[in-house]
C-alpha positions as CSV (number, residue, x, y, z in Angstrom):
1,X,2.1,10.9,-17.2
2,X,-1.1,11.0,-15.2
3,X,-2.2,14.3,-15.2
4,X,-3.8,14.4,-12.2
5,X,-1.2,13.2,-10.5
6,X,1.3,15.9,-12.4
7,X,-1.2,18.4,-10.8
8,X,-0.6,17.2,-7.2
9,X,2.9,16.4,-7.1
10,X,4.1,19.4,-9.1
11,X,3.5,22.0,-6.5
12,X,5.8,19.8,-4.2
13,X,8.9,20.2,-6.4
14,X,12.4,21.7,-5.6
15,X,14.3,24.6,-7.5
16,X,16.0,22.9,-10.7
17,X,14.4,19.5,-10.2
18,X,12.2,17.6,-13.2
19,X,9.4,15.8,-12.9
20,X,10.2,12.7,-14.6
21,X,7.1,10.3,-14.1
22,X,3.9,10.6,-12.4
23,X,1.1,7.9,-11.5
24,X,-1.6,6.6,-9.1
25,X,-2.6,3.5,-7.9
26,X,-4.6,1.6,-10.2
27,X,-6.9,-1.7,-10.0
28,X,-4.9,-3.6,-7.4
29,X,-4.8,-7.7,-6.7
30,X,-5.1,-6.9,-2.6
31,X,-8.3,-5.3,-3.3
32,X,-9.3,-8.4,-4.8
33,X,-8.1,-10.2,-2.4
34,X,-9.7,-8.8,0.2
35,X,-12.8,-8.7,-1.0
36,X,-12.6,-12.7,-2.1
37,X,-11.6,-12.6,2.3
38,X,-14.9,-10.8,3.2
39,X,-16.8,-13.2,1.1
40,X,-15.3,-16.7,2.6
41,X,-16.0,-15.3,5.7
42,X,-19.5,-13.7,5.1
43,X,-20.4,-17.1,3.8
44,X,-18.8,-19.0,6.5
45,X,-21.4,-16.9,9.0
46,X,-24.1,-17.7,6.9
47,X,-23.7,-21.6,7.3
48,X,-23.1,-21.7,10.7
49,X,-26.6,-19.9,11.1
50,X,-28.0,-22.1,8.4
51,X,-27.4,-25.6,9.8
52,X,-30.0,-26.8,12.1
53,X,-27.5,-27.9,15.3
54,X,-28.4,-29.6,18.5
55,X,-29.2,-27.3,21.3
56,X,-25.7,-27.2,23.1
57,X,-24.2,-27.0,20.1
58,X,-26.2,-24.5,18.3
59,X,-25.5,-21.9,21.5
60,X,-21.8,-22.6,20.2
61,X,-22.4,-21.9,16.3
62,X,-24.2,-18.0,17.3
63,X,-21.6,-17.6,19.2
64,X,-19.3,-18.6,16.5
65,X,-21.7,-16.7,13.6
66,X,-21.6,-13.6,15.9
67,X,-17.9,-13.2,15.9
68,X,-17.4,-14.2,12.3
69,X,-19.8,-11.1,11.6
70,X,-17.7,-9.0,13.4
71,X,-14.7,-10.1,11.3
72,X,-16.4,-9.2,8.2
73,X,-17.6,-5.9,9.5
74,X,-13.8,-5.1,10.7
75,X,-12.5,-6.5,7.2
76,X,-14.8,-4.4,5.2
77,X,-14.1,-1.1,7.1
78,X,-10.5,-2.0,6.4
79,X,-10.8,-2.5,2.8
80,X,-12.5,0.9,3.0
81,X,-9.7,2.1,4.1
82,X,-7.4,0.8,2.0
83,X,-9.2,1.8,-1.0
84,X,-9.4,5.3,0.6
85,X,-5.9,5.4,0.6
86,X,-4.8,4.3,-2.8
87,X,-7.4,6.4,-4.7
88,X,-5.8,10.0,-2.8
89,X,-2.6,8.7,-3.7
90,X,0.0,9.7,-6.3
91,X,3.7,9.1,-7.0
92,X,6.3,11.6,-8.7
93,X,10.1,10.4,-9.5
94,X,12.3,13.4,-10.7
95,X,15.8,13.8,-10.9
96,X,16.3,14.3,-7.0
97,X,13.6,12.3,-5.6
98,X,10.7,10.2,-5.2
99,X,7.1,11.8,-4.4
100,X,4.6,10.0,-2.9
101,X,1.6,12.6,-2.0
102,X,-0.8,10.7,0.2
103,X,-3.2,10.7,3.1
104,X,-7.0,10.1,4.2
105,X,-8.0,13.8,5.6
106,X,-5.4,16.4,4.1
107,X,-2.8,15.1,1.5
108,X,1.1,14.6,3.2
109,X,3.9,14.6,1.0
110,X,7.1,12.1,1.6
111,X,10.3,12.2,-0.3
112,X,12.9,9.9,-0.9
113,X,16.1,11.1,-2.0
114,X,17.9,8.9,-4.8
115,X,21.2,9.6,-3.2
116,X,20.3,7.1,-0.6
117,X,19.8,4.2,-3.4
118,X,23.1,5.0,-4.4
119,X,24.8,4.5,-1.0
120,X,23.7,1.5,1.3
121,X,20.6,3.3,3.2
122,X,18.0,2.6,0.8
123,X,17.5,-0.8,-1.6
124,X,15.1,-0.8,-4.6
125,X,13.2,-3.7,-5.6
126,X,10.0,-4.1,-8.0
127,X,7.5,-7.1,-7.0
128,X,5.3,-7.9,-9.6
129,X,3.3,-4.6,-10.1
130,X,4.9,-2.5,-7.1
131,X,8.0,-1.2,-6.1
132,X,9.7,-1.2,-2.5
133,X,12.1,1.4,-1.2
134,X,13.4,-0.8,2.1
135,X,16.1,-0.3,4.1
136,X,18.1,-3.0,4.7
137,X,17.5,-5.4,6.9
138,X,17.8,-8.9,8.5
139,X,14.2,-9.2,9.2
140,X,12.9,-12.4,7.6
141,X,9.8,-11.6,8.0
142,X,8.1,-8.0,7.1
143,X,4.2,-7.8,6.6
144,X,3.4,-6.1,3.1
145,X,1.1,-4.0,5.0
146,X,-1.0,-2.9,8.6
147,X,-4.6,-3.1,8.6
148,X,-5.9,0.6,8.8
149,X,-2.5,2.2,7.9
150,X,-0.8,4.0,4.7
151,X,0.3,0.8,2.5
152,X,2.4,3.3,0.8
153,X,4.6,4.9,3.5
154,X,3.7,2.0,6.9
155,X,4.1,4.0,10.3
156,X,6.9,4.5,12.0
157,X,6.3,3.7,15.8
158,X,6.1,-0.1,14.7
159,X,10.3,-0.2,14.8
160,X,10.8,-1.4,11.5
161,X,14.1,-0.3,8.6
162,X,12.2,2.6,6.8
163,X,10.2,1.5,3.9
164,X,8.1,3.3,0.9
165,X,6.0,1.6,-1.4
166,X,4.7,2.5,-4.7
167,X,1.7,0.2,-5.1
168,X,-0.2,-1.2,-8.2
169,X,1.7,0.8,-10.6
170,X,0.6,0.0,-14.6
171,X,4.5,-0.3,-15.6
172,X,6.1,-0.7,-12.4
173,X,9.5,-2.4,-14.7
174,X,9.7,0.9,-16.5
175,X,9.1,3.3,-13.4
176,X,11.7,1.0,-11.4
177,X,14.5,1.5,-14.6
178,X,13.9,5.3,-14.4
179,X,14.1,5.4,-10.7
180,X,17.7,3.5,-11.0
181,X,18.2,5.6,-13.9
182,X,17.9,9.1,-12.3
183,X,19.8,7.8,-8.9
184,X,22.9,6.6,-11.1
185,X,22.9,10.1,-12.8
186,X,23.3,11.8,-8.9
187,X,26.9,9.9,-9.0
């Protein structure tokens, strides 16, 4: 157990219920990924203002370099605030629930009981290093995550099945197990 994380999420527990596991975020792949974004990008801007152009032609490519700059500045201030988010967030799972303590300005705390993986409302699934409490849905297509939002509890006005996420977890296979675990002992 994290202890940092033991120290945020135990002031958030119930009467009679056990903190289990606690963790944070840690070195994610969409960080990576987004940085390897800003740099195509950043790089593509630099050609097109590189490469001597005929005169109609080069009125085009400014244009062109301007607005790719704008896409990197808007893809760096999201990063920033991706990586905001994960490093003042932590997860919990006790007996009852799972914790997930997070938030920009002042920390907000969102349970999920494990009753609900037990009946139909809530399905658990682990994707390579993160785990997804989804409702169930036909959707075929769901985006992993909005620019400039929580990637660990999305917002509800976009009208999608309820969905929590515990992202970029160390030993998301054995966190997933104990999650099941405890929600199988509420029968």
């Amino acid at each position: 157990m994290d202890p940092e994380a033991a120290a945020v999420v135990t002031p958030h527990l119930l009467a009679r219920e056990e903190l289990h596991w606690c963790g944070r975020p840690h070195d994610t792949s969409a960080l990576r990924w987004r940085a390897g974004a800003i740099v195509l990008v950043g790089i593509a801007a630099l050609v097109m203002r590189s490469i001597p152009l005929e005169p109609g032609l080069a009125e085009r490519a400014d244009t062109n370099s301007i607005l790719a700059a704008v896409l990197v500045g808007v893809l760096i201030a999201e990063a920033i605030v991706f990586h905001s988010y994960l490093s003042k967030t932590f997860y919990g799972v006790t007996n009852q629930r799972v914790i997930i303590v997070s938030g920009l300005r002042e920390p907000e705390m969102v349970a999920v009981l494990l009753d609900r993986l037990n009946a139909p409302q809530l399905r658990i699934r682990r994707i390579y290093r993160d785990i997804e409490l989804r409702a169930p849905s036909e959707e075929l297509f769901q985006l992993r995550h909005l620019p400039f939002t929580n990637p660990s509890v999305p917002p509800d006005w976009i009208g999608w099945p309820e969905c929590y996420r515990l992202l970029a977890l160390e030993d998301a296979r054995r966190v997933c197990d104990l999650i099941v675990e405890s929600a199988h002992k509420l029968r």
